[in-house]
C-alpha positions as CSV (number, residue, x, y, z in Angstrom):
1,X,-73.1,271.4,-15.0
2,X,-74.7,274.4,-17.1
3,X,-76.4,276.6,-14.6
4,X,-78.5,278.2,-17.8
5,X,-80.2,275.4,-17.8
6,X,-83.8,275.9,-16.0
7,X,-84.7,272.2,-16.4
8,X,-84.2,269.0,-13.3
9,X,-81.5,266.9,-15.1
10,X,-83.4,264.1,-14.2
11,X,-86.7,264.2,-15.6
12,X,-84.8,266.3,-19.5
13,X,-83.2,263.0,-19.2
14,X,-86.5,260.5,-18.7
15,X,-88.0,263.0,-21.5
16,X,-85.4,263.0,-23.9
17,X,-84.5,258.8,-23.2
18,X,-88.1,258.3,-23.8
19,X,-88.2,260.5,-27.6
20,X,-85.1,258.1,-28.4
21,X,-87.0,255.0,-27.6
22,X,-89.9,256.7,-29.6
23,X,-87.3,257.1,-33.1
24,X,-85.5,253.6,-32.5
25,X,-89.0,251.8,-33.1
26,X,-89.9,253.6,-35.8
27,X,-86.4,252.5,-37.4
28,X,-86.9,248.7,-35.9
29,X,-90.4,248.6,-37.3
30,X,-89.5,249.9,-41.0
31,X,-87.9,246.3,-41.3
32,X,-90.7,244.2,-41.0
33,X,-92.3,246.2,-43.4
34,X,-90.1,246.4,-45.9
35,X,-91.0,242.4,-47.3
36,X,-94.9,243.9,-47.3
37,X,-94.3,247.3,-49.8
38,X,-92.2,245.0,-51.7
39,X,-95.3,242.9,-53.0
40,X,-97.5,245.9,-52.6
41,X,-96.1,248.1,-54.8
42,X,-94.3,245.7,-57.1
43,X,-90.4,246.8,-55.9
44,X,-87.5,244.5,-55.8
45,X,-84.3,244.5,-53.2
46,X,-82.7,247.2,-54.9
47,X,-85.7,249.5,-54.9
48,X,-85.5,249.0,-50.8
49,X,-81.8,249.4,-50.4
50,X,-82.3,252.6,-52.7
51,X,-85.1,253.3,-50.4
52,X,-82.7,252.8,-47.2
53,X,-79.8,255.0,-48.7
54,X,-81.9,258.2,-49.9
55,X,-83.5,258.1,-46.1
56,X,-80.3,257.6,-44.1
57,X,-78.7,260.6,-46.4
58,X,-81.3,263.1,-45.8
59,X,-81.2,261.8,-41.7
60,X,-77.3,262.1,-41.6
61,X,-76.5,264.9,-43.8
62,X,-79.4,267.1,-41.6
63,X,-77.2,266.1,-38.6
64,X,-74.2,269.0,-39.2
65,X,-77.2,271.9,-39.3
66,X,-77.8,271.3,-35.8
67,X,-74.4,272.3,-34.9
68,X,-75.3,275.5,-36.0
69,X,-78.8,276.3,-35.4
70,X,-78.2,275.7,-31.7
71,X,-77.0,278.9,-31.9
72,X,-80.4,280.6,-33.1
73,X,-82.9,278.3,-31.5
74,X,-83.0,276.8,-28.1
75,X,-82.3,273.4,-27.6
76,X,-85.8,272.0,-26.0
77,X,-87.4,273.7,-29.0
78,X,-85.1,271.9,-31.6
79,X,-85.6,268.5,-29.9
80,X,-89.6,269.4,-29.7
81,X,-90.6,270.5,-32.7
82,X,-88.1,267.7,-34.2
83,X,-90.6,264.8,-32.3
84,X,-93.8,266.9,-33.6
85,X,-92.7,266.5,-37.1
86,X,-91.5,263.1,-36.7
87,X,-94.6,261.9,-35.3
88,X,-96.9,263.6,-38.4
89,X,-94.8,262.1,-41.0
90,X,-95.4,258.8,-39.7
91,X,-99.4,259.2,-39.1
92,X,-98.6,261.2,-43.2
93,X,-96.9,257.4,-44.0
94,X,-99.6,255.6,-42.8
95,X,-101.4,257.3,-45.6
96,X,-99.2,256.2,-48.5
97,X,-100.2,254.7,-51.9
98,X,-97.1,254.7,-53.7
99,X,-93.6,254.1,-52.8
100,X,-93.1,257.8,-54.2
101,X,-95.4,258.8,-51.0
102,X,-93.7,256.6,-48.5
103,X,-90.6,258.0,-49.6
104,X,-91.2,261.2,-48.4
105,X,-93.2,260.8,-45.4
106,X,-90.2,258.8,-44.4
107,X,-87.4,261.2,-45.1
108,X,-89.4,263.6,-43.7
109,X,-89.4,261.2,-40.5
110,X,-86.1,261.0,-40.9
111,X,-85.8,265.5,-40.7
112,X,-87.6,265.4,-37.5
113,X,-85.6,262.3,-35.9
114,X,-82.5,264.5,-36.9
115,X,-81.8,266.4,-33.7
116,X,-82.2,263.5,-31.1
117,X,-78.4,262.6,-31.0
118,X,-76.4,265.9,-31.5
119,X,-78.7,268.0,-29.5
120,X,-80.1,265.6,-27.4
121,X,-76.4,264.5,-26.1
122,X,-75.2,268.2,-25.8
123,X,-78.1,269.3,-24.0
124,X,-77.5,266.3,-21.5
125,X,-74.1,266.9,-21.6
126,X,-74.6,270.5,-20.0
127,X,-77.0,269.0,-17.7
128,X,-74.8,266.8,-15.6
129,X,-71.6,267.0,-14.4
130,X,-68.2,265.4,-15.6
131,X,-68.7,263.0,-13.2
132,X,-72.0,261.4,-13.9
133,X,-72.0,262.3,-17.7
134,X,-71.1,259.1,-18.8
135,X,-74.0,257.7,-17.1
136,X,-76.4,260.3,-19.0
137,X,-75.5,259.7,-22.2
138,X,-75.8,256.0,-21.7
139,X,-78.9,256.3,-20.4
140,X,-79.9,258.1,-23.0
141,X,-78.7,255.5,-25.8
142,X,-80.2,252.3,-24.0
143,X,-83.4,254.3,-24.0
144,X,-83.3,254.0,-27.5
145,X,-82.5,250.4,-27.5
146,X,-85.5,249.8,-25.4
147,X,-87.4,250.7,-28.3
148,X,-85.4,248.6,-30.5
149,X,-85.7,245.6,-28.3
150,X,-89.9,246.1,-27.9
151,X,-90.3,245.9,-31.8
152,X,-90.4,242.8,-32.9
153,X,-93.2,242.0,-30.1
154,X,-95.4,244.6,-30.3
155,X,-94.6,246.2,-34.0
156,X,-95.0,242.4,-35.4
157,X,-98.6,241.8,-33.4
158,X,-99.7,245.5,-34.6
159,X,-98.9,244.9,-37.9
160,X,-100.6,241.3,-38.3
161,X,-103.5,242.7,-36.8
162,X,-104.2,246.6,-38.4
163,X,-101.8,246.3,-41.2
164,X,-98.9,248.3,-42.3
165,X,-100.7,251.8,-42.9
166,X,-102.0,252.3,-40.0
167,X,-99.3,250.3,-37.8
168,X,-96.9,253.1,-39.2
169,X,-99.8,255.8,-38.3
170,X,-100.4,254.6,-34.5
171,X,-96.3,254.8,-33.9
172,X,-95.9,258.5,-34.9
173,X,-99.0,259.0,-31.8
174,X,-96.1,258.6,-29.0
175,X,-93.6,260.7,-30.5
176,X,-96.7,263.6,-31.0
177,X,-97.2,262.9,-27.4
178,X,-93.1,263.5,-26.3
179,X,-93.1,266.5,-28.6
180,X,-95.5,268.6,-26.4
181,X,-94.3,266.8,-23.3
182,X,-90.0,268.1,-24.2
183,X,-91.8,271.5,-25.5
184,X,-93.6,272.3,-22.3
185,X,-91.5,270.5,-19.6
186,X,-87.7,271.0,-20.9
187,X,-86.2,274.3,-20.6
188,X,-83.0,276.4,-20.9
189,X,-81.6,279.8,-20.7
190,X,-81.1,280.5,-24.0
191,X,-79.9,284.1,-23.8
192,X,-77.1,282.7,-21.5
193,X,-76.6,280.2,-23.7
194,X,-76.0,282.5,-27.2
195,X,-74.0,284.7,-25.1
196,X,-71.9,281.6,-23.8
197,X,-71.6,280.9,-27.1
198,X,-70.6,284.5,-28.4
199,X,-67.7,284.5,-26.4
200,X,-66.3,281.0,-27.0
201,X,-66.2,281.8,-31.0
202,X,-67.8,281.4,-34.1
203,X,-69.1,277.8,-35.1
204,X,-66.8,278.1,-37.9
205,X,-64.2,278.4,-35.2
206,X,-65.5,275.6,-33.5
207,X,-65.2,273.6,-36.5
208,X,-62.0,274.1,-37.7
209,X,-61.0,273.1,-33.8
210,X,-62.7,270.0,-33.8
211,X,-61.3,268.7,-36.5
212,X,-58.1,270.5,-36.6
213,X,-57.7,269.3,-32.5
214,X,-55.5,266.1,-31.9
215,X,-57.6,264.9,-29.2
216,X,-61.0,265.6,-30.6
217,X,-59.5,264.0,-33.7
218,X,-58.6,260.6,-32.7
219,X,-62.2,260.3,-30.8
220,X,-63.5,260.7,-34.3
221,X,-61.5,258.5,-36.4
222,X,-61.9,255.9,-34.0
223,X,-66.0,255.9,-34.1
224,X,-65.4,255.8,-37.5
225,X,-63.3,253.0,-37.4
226,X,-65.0,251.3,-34.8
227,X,-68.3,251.4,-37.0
228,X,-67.0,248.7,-38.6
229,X,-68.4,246.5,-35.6
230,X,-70.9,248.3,-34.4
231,X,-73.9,246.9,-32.7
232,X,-77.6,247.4,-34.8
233,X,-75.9,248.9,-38.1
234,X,-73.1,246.4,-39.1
235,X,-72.5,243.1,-36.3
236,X,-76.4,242.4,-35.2
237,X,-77.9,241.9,-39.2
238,X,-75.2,240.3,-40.6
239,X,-75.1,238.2,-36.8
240,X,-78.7,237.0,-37.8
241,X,-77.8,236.4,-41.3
242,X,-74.8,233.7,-40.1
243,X,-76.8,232.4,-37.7
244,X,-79.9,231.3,-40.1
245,X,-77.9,230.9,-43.4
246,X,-74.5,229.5,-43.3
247,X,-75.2,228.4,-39.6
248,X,-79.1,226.7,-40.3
249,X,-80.7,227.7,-37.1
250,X,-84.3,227.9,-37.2
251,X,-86.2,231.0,-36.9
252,X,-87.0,230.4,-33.4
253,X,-83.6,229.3,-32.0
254,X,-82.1,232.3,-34.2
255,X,-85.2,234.6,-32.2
256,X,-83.8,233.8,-29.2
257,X,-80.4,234.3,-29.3
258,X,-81.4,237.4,-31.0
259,X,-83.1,238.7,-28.4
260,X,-80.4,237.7,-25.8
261,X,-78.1,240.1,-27.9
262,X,-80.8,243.0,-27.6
263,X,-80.9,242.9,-23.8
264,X,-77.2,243.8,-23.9
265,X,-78.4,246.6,-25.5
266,X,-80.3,248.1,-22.9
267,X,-78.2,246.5,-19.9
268,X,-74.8,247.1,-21.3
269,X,-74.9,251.1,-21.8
270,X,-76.0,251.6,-18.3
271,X,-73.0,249.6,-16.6
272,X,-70.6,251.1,-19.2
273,X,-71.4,254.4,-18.6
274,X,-71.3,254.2,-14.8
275,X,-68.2,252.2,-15.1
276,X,-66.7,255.1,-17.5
277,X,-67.7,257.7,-14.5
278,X,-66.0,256.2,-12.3
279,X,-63.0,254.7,-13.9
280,X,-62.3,257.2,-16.7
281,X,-63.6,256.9,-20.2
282,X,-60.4,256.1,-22.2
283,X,-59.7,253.2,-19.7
284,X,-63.2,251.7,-20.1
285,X,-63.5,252.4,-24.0
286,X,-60.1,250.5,-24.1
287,X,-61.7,247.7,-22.2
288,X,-64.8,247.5,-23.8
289,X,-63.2,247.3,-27.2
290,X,-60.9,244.1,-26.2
291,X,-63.9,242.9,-24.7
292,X,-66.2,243.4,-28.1
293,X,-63.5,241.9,-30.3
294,X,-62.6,238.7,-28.0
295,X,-66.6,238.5,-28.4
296,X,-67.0,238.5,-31.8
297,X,-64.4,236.1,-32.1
298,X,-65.6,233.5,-29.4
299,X,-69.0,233.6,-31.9
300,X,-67.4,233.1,-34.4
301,X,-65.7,229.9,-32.7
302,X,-68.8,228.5,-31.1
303,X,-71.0,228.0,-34.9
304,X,-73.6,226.4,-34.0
305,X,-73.2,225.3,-30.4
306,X,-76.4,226.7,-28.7
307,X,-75.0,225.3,-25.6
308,X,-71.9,227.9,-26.3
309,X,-74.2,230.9,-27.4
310,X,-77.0,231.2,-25.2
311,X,-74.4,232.1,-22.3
312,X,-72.1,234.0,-24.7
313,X,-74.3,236.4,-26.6
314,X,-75.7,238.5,-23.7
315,X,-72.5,239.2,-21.5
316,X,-71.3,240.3,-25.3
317,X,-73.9,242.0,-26.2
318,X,-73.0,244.0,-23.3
319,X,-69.8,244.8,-24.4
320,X,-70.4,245.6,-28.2
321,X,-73.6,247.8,-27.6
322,X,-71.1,250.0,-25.0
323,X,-68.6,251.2,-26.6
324,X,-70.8,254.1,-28.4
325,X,-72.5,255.9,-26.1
326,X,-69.0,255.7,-23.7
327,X,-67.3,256.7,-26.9
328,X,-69.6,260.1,-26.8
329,X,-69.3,260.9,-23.1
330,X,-65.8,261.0,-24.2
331,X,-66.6,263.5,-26.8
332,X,-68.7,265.4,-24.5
333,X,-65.9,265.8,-21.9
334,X,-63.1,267.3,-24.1
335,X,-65.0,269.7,-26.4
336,X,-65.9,272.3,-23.7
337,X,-69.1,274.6,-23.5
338,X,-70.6,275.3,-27.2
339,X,-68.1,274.0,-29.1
340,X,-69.5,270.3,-27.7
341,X,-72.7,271.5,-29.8
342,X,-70.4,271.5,-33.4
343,X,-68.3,268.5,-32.5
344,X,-71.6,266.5,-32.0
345,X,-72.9,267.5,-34.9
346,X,-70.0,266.5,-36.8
347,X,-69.6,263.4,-35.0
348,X,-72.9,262.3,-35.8
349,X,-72.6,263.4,-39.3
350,X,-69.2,261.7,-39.8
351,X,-71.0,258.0,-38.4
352,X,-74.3,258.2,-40.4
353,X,-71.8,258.5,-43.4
354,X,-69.1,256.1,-42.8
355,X,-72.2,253.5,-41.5
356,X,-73.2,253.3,-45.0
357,X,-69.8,252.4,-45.9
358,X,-69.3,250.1,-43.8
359,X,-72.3,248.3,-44.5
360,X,-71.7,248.2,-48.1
361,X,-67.8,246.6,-47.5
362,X,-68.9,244.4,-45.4
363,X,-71.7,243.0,-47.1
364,X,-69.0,242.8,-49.8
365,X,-66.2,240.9,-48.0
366,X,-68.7,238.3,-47.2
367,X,-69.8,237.8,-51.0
368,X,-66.0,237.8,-51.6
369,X,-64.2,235.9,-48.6
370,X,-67.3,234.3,-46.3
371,X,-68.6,235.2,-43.3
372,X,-65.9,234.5,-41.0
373,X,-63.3,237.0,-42.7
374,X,-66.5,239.5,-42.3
375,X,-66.7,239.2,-38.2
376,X,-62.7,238.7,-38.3
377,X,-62.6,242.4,-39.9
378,X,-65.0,243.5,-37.3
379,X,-63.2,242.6,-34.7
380,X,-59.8,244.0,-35.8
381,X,-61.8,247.3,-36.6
382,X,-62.4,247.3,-32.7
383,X,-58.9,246.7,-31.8
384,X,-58.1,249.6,-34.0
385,X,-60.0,252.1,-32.2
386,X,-58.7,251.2,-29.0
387,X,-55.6,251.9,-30.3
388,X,-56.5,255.2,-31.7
389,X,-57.5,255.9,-28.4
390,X,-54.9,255.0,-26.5
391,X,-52.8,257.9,-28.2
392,X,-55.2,260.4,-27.3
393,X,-52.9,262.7,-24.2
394,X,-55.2,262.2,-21.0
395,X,-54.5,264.7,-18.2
396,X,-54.5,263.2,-14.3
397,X,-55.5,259.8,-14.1
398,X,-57.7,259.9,-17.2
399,X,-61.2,260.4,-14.8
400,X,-63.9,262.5,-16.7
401,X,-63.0,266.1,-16.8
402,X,-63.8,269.3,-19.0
403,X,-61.6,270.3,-21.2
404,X,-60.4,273.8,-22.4
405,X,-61.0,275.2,-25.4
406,X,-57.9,275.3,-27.2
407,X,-56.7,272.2,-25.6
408,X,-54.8,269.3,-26.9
C-alpha cells in the first residue's frame, strides 16, 4: 500500500467506482441517440461511425498524457477536474444545433472521461495492497458497468420524456457532482509521490521498460489480443445483432437475454477479482479465458434455444466481462511504484486503439464468412491470450505480488 496516500482506500474507491458508473452511461446513452441526430440533422450511418471514430481517437490517444502528467499534477486533481469537464460538455451537448456542435461537446466529453482508467487504476492500485488489489480494480470496472446496465431503463424513459438535449444535459449533473466530491474528499501526498517518482527514473525510462520488459510485454499483447472478444466493445453488439437478425428473436426476448448478459457485468468482476486475490492472477486469467471461449462457443451452439440461453448467458457473462479488469490487477502487480502510472497509460492507450480494429475486422469477417466464423474468431482470440500468458515467468506460486523495477 502507498503510505503517501492521505485518503481511506475505501471511500477513493466508492468515489472513483461511482465517476466510472457516471462515464459508462454517458457512453451507454450516446446509442440510443444516435437513430434521433440521424433524422435531425439529416446524417446517414457513415456520418455516425465517423462520428464514433473522431471521439474514440481524441478519448484514447489523450490516454498516454496521463502517464506523464501524473508526474506534475496530483492524481485526485487529474481524476476531478477530468469529471468537472466531462460533466460541462455534456450540459454544452445538450445545447447542440448541429452535428458540428455535438461533435465537440462530445470529444470534449471524451478529454475529461480520459483519466478515469489509467489514473483511476494506479491511484487504486497504490491504495490497496497486493493482496486485495485484484478486488479494487474490479470493483472499480463493475462500477462502471452498473452504469452501463441502468441505461437503457432510465436513459430510454428520460429521453422519451425531455428529449435528447436535455437528456444529454441532466447526465453531465452527476459527474459535476463527483467532480467536487473526488476534489474535496480524495487526497495524496504528492510531494512523496514526485519524489517517489524522481528516484525510480524518468517516464521515458519507464516507457522504454514497459514495453521493452518480457513480462509487462505479454500482459499487453494479450489485452490486445484478447480485445478481440471483449465484453461491451466487440462480443455484446455483434451478440444482439445475431440474436435479432440471423437468429429472429423479437426485441423483447432479445432485451432479456440482453440484460442477463449485463448483470455478468457487474457480478462477474467482483468474484473474478476476489478469486484472482486469492488464487493468483495468471491462474484465474487462464481460467476465465477457457471459460469465456467455451462460452461463446456454447452460444453459438444453442441458436435460438431460449430454453438453452436464458441459463447460459449470465454464468457467461460472468466470465467474459472478467477477464479485463483481472487482466489489469495483473498489470498493476508487476510494474512497481510509478512506473505502474506509464504502463497504464500505455495499456489503455494500446486497447482504445486496437478496439477500433477489432471492431472494424470483425464487423468484416461477418460480411465475408457469417456470424458464426465471427464468434469462432472471438473465441480463439481468447484462447490466444491465455496462452500468451501462460509464458509470462511467475515467481512463488503465482499469488499477487509487487514486482521490481527492472524485473523480468
Amino acid at each position: 500500500m502507498d503510505r503517501s496516500s492521505t485518503t481511506r482506500a475505501g471511500l477513493a474507491l466508492a468515489l472513483i467506482s461511482t465517476a466510472h458508473a457516471v462515464i459508462h452511461a454517458q457512453s451507454a446513452l450516446l446509442p440510443l441517440i444516435y437513430p434521433i441526430v440521424i433524422v435531425e440533422f439529416g446524417l446517414n450511418a457513415r456520418d455516425i461511425g465517423t462520428f464514433i471514430a473522431i471521439t474514440t481517437f481524441v478519448g484514447g490517444t489523450m490516454q498516454l498524457v496521463h502517464g506523464v502528467l501524473t508526474r506534475y499534477v496530483p492524481r485526485p486533481r487529474l481524476l476531478a477536474g477530468g469529471q468537472l469537464l466531462f460533466g460541462t460538455s455534456l450540459v454544452v451537448a445538450g445545447l447542440s444545433q448541429s452535428i458540428g456542435h455535438l461533435l465537440a461537446s462530445i470529444s470534449m466529453a471524451r478529454i475529461g472521461s480520459s483519466p478515469q482508467h489509467p489514473v483511476g487504476n494506479a491511484l487504486l492500485s497504490d491504495l490497496y495492497p497486493p493482496q486485495r488489489r485484484g478486488f479494487a480494480i474490479s470493483a472499480h470496472i463493475a462500477g462502471g458497468n452498473v452504469g452501463t446496465v441502468l441505461v437503457p431503463f432510465v436513459g430510454g424513459a428520460l429521453l422519451l420524456a425531455l428529449g435528447w438535449q436535455m437528456t444529454l444535459a441532466l447526465f453531465g449533473i452527476p459527474a459535476l457532482v463527483m467532480g467536487v466530491l473526488i476534489a474535496v474528499l480524495v487526497r495524496e501526498d504528492h510531494a512523496a509521490y514526485r519524489r517517489r517518482a524522481r528516484e525510480s527514473g524518468s517516464v521515458r525510462a519507464h516507457a522504454r521498460e514497459v514495453v521493452g520488459r518480457r513480462d509487462l510485454r505479454l500482459i499487453l499483447l494479450a489485452s490486445l489480443v484478447a480485445a478481440g472478444g471483449r465484453g461491451l466493445d466487440i462480443l455484446a453488439p455483434f451478440m444482439v445483432l445475431y440474436l435479432s437478425g440471423p437468429l429472429g428473436l423479437d426485441r423483447e426476448t432479445v432485451a432479456v437475454l440482453y440484460a442477463l448478459l449485463l448483470i455478468g457485468a457487474v457480478v462477474g468482476p467482483l468474484l473474478a477479482g476476489i478469486l484472482s486475490d486469492r488464487f493468483g492472477r495468471r491462474r484465474t486469467l487462464v481460467t476465465y479465458y477457457a471459460l469465456s471461449a467455451v462460452g461463446i462457443l456454447a452460444f453459438l451452439a444453442a441458436g435460438a434455444n431460449v430454453l438453452l440461453l436464458v441459463p447460459l448467458l449470465l454464468p457467461f457473462g460472468t466470465a467474459v466481462f472478467s477477464e479485463s479488469p483481472v487482466l489489469q490487477a495483473y498489470l498493476a502487480d508487476r510494474a512497481a511504484g510509478p512506473m505502474r502510472d506509464v504502463a497504464f497509460a500505455i495499456y489503455f492507450t494500446f486497447a482504445f486503439g486496437i478496439g477500433a480494429f477489432w471492431a472494424f475486422a470483425i464487423g468484416s469477417i461477418v460480411e465475408a464468412f457469417g456470424y458464426p466464423v465471427a464468434f469462432i474468431v472471438m473465441a480463439a482470440s481468447y484462447v490466444a491470450a491465455a496462452l500468451l500468458l501462460l509464458a509470462v515467468r511467475e515467481r512463488g506460486d503465482g499469488a499477487p505480488q509487487e514486482a521490481a523495477i527492472g524485473s523480468t
